[in-house]
C-alpha positions in Angstrom: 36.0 111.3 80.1 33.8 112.3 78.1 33.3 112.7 73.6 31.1 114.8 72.1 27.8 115.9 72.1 28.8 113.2 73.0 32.4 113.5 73.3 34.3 111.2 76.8 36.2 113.1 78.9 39.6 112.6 79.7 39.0 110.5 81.2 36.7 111.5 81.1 36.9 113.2 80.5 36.3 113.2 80.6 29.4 111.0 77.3 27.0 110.9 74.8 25.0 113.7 73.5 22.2 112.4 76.1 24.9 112.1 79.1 27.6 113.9 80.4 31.4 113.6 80.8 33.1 111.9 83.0 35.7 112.1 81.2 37.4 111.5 79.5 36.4 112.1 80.7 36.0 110.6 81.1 34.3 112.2 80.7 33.2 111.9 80.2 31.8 111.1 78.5 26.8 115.6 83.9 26.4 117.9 86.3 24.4 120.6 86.7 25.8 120.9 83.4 23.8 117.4 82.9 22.5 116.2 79.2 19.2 116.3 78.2 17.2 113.2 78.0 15.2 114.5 75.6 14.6 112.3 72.9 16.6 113.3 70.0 15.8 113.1 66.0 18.1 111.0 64.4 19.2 108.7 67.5 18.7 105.2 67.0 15.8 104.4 68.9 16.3 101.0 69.7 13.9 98.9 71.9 13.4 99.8 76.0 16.0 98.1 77.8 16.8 96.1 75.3 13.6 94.2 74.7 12.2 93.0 71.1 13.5 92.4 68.0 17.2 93.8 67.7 18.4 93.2 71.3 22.0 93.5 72.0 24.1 90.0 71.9 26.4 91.4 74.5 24.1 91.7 78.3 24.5 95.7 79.1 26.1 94.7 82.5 29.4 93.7 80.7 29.2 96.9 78.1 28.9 98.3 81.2 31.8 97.4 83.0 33.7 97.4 79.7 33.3 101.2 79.6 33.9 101.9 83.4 37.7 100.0 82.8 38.3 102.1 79.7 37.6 105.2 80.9 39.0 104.4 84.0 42.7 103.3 82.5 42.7 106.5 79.9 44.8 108.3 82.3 46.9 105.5 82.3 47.5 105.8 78.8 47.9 110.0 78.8 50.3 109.1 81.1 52.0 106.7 78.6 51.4 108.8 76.2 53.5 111.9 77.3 56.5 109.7 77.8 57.0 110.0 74.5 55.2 113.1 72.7 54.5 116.3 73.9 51.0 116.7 75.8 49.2 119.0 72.8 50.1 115.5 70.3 48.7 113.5 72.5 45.2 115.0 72.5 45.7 115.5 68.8 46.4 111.6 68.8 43.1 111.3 71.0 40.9 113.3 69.0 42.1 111.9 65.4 42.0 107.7 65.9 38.6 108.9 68.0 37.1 110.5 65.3 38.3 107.7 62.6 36.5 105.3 64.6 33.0 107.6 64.4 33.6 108.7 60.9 33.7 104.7 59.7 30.9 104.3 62.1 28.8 107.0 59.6 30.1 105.4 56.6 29.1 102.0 57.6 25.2 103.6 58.8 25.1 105.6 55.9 24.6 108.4 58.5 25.8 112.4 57.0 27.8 114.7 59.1 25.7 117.4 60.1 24.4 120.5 57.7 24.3 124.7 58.7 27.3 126.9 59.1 25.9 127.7 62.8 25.5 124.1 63.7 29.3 123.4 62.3 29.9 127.0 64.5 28.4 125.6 68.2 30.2 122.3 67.1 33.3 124.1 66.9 33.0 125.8 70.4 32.1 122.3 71.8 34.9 120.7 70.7 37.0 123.1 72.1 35.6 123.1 75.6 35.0 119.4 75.4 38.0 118.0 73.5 40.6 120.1 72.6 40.9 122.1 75.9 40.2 119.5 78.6 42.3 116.6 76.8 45.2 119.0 76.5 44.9 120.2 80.2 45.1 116.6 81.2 47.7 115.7 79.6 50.0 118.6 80.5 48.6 118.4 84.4 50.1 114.0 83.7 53.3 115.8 83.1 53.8 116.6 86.7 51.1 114.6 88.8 50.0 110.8 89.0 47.1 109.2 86.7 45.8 108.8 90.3 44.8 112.3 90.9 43.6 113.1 87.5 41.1 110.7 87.5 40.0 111.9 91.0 40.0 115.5 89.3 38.2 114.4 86.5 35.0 113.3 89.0 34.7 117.3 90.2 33.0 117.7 87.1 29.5 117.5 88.7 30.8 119.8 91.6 32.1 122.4 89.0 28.1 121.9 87.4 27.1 123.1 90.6 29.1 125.8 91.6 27.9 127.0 87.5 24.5 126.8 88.5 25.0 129.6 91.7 26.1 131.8 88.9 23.4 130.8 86.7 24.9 129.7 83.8 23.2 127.0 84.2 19.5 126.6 84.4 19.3 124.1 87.2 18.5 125.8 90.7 20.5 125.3 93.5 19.3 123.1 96.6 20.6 122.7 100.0 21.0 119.1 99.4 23.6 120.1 96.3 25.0 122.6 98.4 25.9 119.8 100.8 27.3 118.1 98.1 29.7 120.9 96.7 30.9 121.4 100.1 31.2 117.7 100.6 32.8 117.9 97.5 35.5 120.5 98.3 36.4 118.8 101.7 37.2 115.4 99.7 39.6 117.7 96.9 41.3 118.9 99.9 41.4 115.5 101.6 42.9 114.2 98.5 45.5 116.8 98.5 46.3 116.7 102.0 45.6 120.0 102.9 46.5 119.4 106.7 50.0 118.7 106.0 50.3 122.2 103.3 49.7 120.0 100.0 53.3 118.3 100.7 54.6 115.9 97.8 51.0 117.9 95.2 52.0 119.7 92.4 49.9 123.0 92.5 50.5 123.4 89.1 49.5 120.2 87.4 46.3 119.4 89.8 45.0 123.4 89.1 45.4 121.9 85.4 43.2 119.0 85.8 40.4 121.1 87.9 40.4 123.1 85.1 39.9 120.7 82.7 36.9 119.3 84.4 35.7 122.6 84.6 35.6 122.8 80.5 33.4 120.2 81.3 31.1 121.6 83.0 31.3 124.6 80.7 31.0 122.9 77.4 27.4 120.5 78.7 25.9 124.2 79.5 26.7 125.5 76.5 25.9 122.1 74.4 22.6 121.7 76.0 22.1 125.4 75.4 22.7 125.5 71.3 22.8 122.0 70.0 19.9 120.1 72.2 17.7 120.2 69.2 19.4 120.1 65.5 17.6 117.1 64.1 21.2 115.3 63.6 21.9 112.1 65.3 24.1 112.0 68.1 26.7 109.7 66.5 26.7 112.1 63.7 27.0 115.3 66.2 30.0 113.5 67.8 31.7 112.5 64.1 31.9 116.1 63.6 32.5 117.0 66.8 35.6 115.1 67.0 36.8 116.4 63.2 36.4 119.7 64.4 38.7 119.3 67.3 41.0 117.4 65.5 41.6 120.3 62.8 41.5 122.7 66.1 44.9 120.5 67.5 46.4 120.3 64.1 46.5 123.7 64.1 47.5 124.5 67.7 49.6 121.7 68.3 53.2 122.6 65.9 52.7 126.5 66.5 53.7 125.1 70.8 55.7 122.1 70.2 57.9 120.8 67.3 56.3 117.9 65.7 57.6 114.4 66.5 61.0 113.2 65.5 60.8 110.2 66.7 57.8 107.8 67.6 58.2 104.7 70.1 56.3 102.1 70.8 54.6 101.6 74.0 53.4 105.9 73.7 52.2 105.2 70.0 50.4 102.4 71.3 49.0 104.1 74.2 47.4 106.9 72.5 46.2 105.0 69.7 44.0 103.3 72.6 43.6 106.5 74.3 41.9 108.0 71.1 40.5 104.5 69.2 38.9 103.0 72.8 39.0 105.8 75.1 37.3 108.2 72.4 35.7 106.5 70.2 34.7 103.2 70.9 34.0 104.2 74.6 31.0 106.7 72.8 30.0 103.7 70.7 29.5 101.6 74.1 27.6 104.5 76.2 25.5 105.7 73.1 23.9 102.3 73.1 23.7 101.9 77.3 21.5 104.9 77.0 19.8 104.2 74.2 19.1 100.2 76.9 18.7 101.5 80.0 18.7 104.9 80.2 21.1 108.0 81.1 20.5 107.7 84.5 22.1 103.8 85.0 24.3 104.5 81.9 26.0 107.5 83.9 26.9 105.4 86.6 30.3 105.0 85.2 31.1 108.6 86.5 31.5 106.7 90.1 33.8 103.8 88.7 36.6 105.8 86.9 38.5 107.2 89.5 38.5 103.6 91.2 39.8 102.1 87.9 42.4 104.6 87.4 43.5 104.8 91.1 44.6 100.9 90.8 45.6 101.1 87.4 48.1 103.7 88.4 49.2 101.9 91.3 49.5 98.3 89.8 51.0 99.0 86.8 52.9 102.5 87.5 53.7 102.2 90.6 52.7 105.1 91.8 52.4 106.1 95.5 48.6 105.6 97.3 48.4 107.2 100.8 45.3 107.1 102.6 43.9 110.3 102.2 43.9 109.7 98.3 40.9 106.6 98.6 39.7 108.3 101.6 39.4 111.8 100.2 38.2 110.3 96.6 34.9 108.2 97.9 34.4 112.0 99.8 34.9 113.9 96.4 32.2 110.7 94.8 29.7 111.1 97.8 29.6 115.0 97.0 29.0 114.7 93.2 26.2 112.3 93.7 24.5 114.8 95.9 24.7 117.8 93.5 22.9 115.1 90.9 20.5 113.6 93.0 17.4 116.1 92.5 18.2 116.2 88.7 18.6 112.2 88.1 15.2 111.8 90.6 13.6 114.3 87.9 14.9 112.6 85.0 13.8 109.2 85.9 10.1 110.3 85.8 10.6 111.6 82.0 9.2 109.2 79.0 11.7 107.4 77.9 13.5 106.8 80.7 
């Protein structure tokens, strides 16, 4: 799930202002929608793949893996979550400990939130598509179908990318090897929700929620990569305000659809706090410097791990009901998205600096 320029997704999603959601995702933390790998002014720059002088102590493999499992159980912890607050709290829960985490992150570099009233404007419409909106639709679709199939709705992000690139809002050009992979795509969605037997035991409702959400995605990468590619901030300081602005968006939004909290219990306090301090913040901390190592191409990886993780999270621990056309029709809806990337990850690869 993906967080901000940045921004994890909702699980996804659901990235980093060089990746994409998963997200949050993650997002999510790509897509036709995919980031730029441009080099950025501001971004740490770091050593390649960790090499030289200021090499990570912990081996990327197991930051790595560390991400994948928390992204992978944040819809786990929406799902928490709403058992004890209403869905728009929840995001605002997200977004808040996410953005305290980055905003001690600043204080601590000595890094500024960004300057320019139509830098703060395009990092308003960001957080929207790419916090406040997703999050929320996540979190109401939790209300009424498993963790399970909102992480699996969290990987059509790339597949949304490409069905926005037939339209041409984005600028990456159609091939018929991404065309295999949105249709590949679409069978697995339908796989998953067991079309052949009329969507029996789905709620329409909630899933059409989380495709939505993973469409904001999509939306919000276009749109970032269109206005906010080259400010000459750092991405940890484009994600700081990122996250403020979306924070501010759900305090707003949030009391004017649901009466505030009377009461706050444990295990859902708990849960978001993760949800927003891990899932949010910490999770960007982890895949801003796995790019920065080994580049957006291996560091986006995770976007195949999530759903695993929060498939067996949601059956270990909530018990809820696998059939085999949920795996199946997953690894279907995974093999599609990495077709719709694989021209634009080949082309990536062969740019400096990665």
């Amino acid at each position: 799930m993906v967080i901000s320029m940045s921004v994890v997704a909702s699980g996804s999603p659901s990235a980093t202002a060089t990746t994409r959601p998963s997200t949050a995702g993650p997002s999510a933390p790509g897509t036709s929608a995919r980031p730029s790998t441009r080099p950025s002014t501001g971004a740490p720059t770091g050593t390649a793949r960790g090499s030289g002088p200021g090499r990570p102590t912990v081996d990327w493999r197991i930051r790595f893996g560390a991400l994948s499992l928390i992204w992978g159980f944040s819809f786990l912890f929406i799902k928490l979550g709403t058992d004890g607050f209403a869905p728009l709290y929840v995001s605002f829960g997200r977004v808040f400990f996410g953005a305290l985490v980055l905003v001690a992150i600043l204080a601590v570099k000595r890094q500024r939130l960004p300057r320019g009233a139509r830098t703060w404007g395009h990092l308003a419409v960001a957080a929207l598509l790419l916090n406040a909106l997703p999050f929320s639709l996540f979190a109401y679709a939790e209300l009424t179908i498993s963790s399970t199939l909102a992480g699996i709705c969290n990987a059509t992000t790339p597949l949304w990318g490409m069905v926005l690139s037939l339209v041409a809002l984005s600028e990456d050009r159609p091939t018929r090897r991404r065309f295999a992979g949105l249709g590949l795509g679409f069978i697995g969605v339908l796989t998953v929700l067991g079309a052949w037997q009329g969507f029996d035991g789905q709620d329409p409702t909630g899933t059409l929620l989380a495709l939505i959400a993973s469409l904001s995605y999509a939306v919000g990468w276009i749109y970032v990569r269109r206005t906010l590619s080259d400010t000459g901030n750092s991405h940890l300081s484009m994600s700081g305000a990122q996250l403020l602005l979306a924070t501010i968006q759900l305090a707003i939004v949030a009391p004017v659809f649901s009466p505030l909290p009377t009461s706050f219990p444990l295990v859902p306090v708990l849960s978001i706090v993760a949800l927003g301090a891990l899932g949010t913040g910490l999770a960007f901390l982890f895949q801003y410097g796995l790019v920065a190592e080994v580049g957006p191409t291996t560091a986006t990886m995770t976007t195949y791990f999530i759903p695993v993780i929060a498939t067996a999270a949601g059956v270990a621990l909530l018990d809820e009901r696998l059939t085999w056309n949920t795996p199946v029709g997953a690894l279907i809806v995974l093999a599609g998205a990495a077709l719709t990337q694989g021209g634009s990850r080949a082309k990536a690869s062969r740019r400096p600096g990665n």
